[in-house]
C-alpha positions as CSV (number, residue, x, y, z in Angstrom):
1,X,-7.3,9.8,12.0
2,X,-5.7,7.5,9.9
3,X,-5.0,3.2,11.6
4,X,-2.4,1.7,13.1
5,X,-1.8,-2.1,11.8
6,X,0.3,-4.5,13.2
7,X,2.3,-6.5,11.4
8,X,3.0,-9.9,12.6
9,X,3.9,-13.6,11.5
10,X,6.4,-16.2,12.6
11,X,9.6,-15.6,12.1
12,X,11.7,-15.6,8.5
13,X,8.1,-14.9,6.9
14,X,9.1,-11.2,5.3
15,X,8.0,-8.6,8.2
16,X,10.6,-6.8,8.5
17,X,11.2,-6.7,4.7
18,X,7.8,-5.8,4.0
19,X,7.6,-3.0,6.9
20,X,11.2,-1.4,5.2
21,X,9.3,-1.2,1.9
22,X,5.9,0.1,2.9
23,X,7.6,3.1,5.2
24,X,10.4,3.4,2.3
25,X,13.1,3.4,5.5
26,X,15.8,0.6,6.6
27,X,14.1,1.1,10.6
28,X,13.9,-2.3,10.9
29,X,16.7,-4.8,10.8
30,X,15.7,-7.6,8.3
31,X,18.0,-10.5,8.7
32,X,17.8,-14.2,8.5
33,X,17.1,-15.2,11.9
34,X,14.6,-15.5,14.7
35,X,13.8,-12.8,17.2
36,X,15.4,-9.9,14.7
37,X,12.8,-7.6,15.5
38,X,13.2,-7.0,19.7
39,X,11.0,-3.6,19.5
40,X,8.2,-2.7,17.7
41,X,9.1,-0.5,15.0
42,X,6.5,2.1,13.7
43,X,6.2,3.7,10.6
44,X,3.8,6.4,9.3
45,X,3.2,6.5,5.4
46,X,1.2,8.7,3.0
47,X,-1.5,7.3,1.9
48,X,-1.8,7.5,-2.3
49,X,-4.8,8.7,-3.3
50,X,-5.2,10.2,-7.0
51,X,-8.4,12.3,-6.0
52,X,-5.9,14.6,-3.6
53,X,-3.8,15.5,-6.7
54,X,-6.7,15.8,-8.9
55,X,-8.2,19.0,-6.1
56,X,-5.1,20.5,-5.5
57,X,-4.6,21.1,-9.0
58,X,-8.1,21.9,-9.5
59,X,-7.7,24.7,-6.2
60,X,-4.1,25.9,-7.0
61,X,-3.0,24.3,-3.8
62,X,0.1,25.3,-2.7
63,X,0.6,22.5,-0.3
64,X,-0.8,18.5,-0.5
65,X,-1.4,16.4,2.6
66,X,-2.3,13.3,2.1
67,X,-4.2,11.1,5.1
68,X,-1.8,8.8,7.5
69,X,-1.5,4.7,8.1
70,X,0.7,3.4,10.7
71,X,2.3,0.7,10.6
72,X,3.9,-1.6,13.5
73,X,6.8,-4.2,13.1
74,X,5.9,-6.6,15.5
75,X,8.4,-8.7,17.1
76,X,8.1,-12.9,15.4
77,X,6.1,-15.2,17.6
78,X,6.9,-18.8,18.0
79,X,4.3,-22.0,19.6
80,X,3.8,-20.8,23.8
81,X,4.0,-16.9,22.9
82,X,0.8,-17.3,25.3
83,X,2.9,-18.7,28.1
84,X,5.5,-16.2,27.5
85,X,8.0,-18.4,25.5
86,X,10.4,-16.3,23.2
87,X,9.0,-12.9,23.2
88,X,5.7,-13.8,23.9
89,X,4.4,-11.4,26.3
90,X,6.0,-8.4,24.9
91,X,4.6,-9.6,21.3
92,X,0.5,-10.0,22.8
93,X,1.1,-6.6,24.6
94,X,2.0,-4.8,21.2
95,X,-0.8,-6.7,19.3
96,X,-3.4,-5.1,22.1
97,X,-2.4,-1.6,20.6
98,X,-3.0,-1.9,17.3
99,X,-6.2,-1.8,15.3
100,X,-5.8,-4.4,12.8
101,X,-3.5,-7.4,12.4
102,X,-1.5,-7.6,9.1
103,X,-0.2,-11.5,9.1
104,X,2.3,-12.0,6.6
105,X,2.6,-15.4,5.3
106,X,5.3,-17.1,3.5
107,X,3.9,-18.2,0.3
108,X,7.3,-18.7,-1.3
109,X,9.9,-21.3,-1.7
110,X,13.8,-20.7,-0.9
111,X,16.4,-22.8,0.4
112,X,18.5,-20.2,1.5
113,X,15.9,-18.9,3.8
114,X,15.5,-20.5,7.0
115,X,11.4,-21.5,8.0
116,X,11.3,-21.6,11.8
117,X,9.3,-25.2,11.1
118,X,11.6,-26.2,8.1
119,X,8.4,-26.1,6.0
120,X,6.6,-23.7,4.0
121,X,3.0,-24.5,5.1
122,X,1.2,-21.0,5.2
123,X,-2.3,-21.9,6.7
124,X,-0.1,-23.9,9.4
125,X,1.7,-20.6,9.9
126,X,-1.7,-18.8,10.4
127,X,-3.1,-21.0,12.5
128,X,0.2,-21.3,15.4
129,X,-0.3,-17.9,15.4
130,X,-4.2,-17.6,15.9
131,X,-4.0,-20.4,18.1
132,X,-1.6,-18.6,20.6
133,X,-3.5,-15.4,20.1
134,X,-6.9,-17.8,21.0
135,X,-4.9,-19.0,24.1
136,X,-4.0,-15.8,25.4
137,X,-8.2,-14.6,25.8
138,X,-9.1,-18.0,26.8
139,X,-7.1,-17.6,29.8
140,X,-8.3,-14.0,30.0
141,X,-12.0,-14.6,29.8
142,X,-11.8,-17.8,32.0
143,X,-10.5,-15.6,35.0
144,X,-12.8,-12.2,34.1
145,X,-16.3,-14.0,33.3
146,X,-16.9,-16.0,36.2
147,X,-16.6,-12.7,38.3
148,X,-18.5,-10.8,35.6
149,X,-21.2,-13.5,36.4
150,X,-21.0,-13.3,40.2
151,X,-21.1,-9.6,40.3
152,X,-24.3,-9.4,37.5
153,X,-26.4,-11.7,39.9
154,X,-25.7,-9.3,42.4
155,X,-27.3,-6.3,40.2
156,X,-24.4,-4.8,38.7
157,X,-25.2,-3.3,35.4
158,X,-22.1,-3.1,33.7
159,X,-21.2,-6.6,35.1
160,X,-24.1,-8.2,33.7
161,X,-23.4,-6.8,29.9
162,X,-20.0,-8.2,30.2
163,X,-21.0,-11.3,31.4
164,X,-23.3,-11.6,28.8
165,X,-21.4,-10.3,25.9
166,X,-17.9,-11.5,27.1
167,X,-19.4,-15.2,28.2
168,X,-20.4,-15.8,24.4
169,X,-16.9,-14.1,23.5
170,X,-15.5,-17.3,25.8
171,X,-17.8,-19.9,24.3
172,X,-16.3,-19.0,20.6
173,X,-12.9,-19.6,22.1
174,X,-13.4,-22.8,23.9
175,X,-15.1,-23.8,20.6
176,X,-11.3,-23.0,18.9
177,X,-13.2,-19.8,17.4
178,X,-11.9,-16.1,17.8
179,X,-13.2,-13.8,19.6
180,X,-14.2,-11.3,15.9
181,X,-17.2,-13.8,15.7
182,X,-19.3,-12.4,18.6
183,X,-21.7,-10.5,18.1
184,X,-22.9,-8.2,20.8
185,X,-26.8,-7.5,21.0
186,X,-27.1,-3.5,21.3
187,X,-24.6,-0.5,21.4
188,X,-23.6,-1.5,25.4
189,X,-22.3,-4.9,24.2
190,X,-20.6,-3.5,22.1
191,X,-18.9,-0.9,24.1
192,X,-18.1,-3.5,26.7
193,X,-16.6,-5.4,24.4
194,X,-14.7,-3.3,22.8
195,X,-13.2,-2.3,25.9
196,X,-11.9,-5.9,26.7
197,X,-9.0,-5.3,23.9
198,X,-9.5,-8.9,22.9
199,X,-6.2,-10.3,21.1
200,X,-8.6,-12.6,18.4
201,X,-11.1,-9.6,18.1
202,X,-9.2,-7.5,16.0
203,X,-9.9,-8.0,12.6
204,X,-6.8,-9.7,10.1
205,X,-5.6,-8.7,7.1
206,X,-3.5,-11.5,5.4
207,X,-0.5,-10.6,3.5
208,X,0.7,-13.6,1.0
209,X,4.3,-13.0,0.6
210,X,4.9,-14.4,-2.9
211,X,8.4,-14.4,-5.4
212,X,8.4,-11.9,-7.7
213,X,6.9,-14.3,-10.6
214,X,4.0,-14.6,-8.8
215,X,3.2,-11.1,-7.4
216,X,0.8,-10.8,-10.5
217,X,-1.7,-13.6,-9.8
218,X,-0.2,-15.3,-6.5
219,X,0.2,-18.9,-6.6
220,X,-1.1,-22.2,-5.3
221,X,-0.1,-21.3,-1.7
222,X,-1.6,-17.7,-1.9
223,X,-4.6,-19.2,-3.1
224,X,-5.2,-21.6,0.0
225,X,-4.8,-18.4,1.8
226,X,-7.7,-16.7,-0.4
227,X,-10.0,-19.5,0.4
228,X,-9.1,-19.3,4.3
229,X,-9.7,-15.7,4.3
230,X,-13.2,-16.1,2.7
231,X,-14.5,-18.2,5.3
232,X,-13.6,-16.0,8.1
233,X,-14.6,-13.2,6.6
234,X,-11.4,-11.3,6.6
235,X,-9.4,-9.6,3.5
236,X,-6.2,-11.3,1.9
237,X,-3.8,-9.7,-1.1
238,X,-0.9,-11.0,-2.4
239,X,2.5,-9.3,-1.9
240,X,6.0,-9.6,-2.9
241,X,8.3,-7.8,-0.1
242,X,11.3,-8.3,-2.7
243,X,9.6,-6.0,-5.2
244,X,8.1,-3.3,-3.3
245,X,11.9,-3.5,-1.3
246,X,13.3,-2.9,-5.2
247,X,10.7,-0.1,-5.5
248,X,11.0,1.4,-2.7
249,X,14.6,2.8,-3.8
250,X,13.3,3.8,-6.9
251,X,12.6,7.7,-7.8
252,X,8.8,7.7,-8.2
253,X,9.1,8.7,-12.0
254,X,10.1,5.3,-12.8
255,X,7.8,3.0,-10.4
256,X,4.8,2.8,-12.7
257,X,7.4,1.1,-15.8
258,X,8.3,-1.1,-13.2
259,X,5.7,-2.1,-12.3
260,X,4.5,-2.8,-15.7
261,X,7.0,-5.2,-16.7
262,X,5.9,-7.4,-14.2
263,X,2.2,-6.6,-15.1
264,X,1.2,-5.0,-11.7
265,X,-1.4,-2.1,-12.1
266,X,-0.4,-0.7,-8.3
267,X,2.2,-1.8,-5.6
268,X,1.9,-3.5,-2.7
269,X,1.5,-0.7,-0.4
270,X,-2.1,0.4,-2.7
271,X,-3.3,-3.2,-2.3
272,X,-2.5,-3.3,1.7
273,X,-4.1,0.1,2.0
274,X,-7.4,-0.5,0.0
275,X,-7.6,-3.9,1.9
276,X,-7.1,-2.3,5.2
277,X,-9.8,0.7,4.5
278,X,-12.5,-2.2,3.6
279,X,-11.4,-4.1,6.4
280,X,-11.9,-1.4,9.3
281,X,-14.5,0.0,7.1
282,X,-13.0,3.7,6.9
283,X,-13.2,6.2,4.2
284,X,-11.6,9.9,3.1
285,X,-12.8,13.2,2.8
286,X,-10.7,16.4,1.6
287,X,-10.9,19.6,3.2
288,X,-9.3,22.5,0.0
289,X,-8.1,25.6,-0.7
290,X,-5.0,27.7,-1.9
291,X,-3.1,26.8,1.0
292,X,-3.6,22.7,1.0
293,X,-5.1,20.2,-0.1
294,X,-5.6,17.7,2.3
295,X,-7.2,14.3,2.7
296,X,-8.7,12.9,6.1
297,X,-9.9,9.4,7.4
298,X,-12.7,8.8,9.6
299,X,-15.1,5.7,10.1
300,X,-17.4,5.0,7.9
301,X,-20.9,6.2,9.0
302,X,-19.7,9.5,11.0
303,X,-21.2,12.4,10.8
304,X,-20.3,15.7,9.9
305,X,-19.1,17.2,13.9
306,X,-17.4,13.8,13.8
307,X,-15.4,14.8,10.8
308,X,-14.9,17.9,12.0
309,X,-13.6,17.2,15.1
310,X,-10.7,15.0,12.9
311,X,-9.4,18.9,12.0
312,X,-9.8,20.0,15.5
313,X,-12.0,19.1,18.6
314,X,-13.0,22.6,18.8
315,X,-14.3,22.0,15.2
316,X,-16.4,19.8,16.6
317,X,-17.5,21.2,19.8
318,X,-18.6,24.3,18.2
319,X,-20.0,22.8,15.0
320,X,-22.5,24.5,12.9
321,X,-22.7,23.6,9.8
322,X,-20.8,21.6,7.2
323,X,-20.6,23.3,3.5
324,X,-20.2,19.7,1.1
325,X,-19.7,19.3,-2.4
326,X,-19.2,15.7,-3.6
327,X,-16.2,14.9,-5.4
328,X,-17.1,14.0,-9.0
329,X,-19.4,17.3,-8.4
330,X,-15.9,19.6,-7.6
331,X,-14.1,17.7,-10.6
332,X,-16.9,18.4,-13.2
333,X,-17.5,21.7,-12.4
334,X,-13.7,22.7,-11.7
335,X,-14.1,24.0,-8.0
336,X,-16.1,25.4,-5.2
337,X,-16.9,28.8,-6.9
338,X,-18.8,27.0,-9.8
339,X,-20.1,24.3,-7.8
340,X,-21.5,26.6,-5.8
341,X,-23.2,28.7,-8.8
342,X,-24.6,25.3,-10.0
343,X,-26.5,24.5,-6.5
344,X,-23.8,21.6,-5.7
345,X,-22.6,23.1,-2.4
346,X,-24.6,21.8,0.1
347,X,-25.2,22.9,3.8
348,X,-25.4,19.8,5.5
349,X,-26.0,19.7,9.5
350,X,-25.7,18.0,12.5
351,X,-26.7,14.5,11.3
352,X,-25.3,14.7,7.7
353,X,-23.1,11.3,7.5
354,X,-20.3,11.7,5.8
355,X,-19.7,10.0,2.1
356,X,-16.6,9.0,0.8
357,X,-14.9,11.7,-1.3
358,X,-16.8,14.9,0.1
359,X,-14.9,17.9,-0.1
360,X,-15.8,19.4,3.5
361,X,-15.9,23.3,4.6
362,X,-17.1,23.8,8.2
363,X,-18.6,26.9,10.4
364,X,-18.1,26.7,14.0
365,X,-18.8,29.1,16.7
């Protein structure tokens, strides 16, 4: 299934830069002014995951596929994006169709870079942005709730769910709190709120974008971001767009040199992607044999017909059984023939919930 991130920041902050790197492609325009990006430019990229290689080469694959995340240049937003000032309403309506928010921050200084408030001040960055984000559901929830509330009195289910789970959704935001921080009662509360594609529900990834001296262990900008992160509860990693630009143009032979000299273990892309699995708590499973390898994402707690139906909805319509080995079990043992002679293939059914790393066969009618 892969996940679709937005990227967004103010303007000047490294989105564009950072977007050209991660999808390896010059689609968007980076220049050194506000408003650069008018549409949304998507990219899809591979996700690396040494485990794929490791089966294929195991299985004799003649083909690898690794697992998809989308990624979203979102246009910059300046103070009154709520009201519509700059690009406002275009930039809130591409943010509702994304799952995550990846805010890049500038966490660097340069002179010959222009900062839209002629100030590096990261957390200030953060905050004009999740303030008009905030803004935008306030006025949302102030015009949905009260009718929610009318119509619930009245004996209307559905109404009375969003009233309840959507009133403390408003509370949070009148309080200057987002939206992420409710927290609905049972599976309906849920639903409902899901369904209300709150701006400030989504959950944030923070991207420090450092110099390249700094990429190794950030710096004391980065860290204020760390610390802001914590408290939310959301996920932070530092970045430097200018290297994983530099890398980008590299052949892959000569990335992980590169990357030694300045005493990074992966690039920026690895630490985005790890990040963003924890974050929308997703993992991989591989499906193998001599025609692929392939690697799929689904959420983390679905069960085997879930997975299934990732490969095909008839997959999971028809679904019978699931034949799983895990993946240190396929490794060990050097396929599914021996895994199978030493009892590791299991037949899992219905309910089996899925672990990270399973290498997945299934039977369907």
């Amino acid at each position: 299934m892969g996940f679709r991130c937005g990227i967004v920041g103010l303007p000047n902050v490294g989105k564009s830069t950072l977007f050209n790197a991660l999808t390896e492609t010059a689609a968007a325009q980076a220049a050194n002014y506000p408003f650069c990006t008018i549409e949304p430019n998507v990219g899809n990229v591979a996700v690396p995951d040494p485990r794929l290689d490791r089966l294929a080469a195991i299985a004799g694959s003649a083909k690898i596929i690794a697992t998809q995340l989308g990624f979203v240049d979102i246009a910059g937003l300046v103070r009154g994006a709520s009201k519509g000032e700059g690009l406002g309403n275009q930039f809130l309506g591409n943010i509702r169709e994304v799952d995550a928010i990846v805010h890049v921050l500038r966490c660097f200084e340069n002179d010959d870079i222009q900062h839209v408030d002629n100030k590096v001040d990261p957390i200030a960055d953060a905050e004009t942005v999740e303030t008009e984000l905030m803004l935008a559901d306030l006025e949302s929830l102030e015009k949905r709730v009260p009718n929610l509330i009318k119509k619930g009195q009245q004996g209307d289910k559905e109404s009375k769910i969003g009233a309840s789970v959507l009133g403390q959704a408003l509370e949070l935001l009148r309080a200057g709190k987002p939206a992420r921080l409710t927290e609905p009662r049972d599976a309906e509360e849920k639903r409902v709120f899901d369904q209300a594609q709150l701006l400030t529900s989504k959950p944030v990834l923070y991207v420090c974008n450092v110099n390249e001296e700094d990429a190794a262990n950030g710096n004391a900008l980065s860290a204020r971001v760390f610390e802001k992160a914590k408290a939310e509860g959301a996920e932070a990693v530092v970045v430097s767009a200018a290297i994983e630009a530099e890398i980008a143009t590299m052949p892959p032979e000569e990335r992980g040199d590169f990357l030694a000299e300045l005493g990074l273990e992966e690039t920026g892309l690895a630490r985005v992607i790890t990040a963003g699995y924890k974050l929308l708590h997703l993992l991989t499973f591989f499906t193998v044999g001599p025609k692929e390898a392939r690697a799929w994402t689904v959420h983390t707690g679905a069960t085997a017909p879930e997975a299934a139906g990732e490969i095909h909805s008839d997959f999971e319509k028809g679904f019978i059984r699931a034949e799983t080995i895990a993946y240190d079990d396929y490794v060990a043992l050097g396929g599914e023939a021996r895994a199978r002679e030493a009892g590791k293939l299991r037949a899992e059914g219905k309910a089996y919930v899925v672990h990270d790393g399973d290498v997945m066969h299934f039977l369907h009618s």
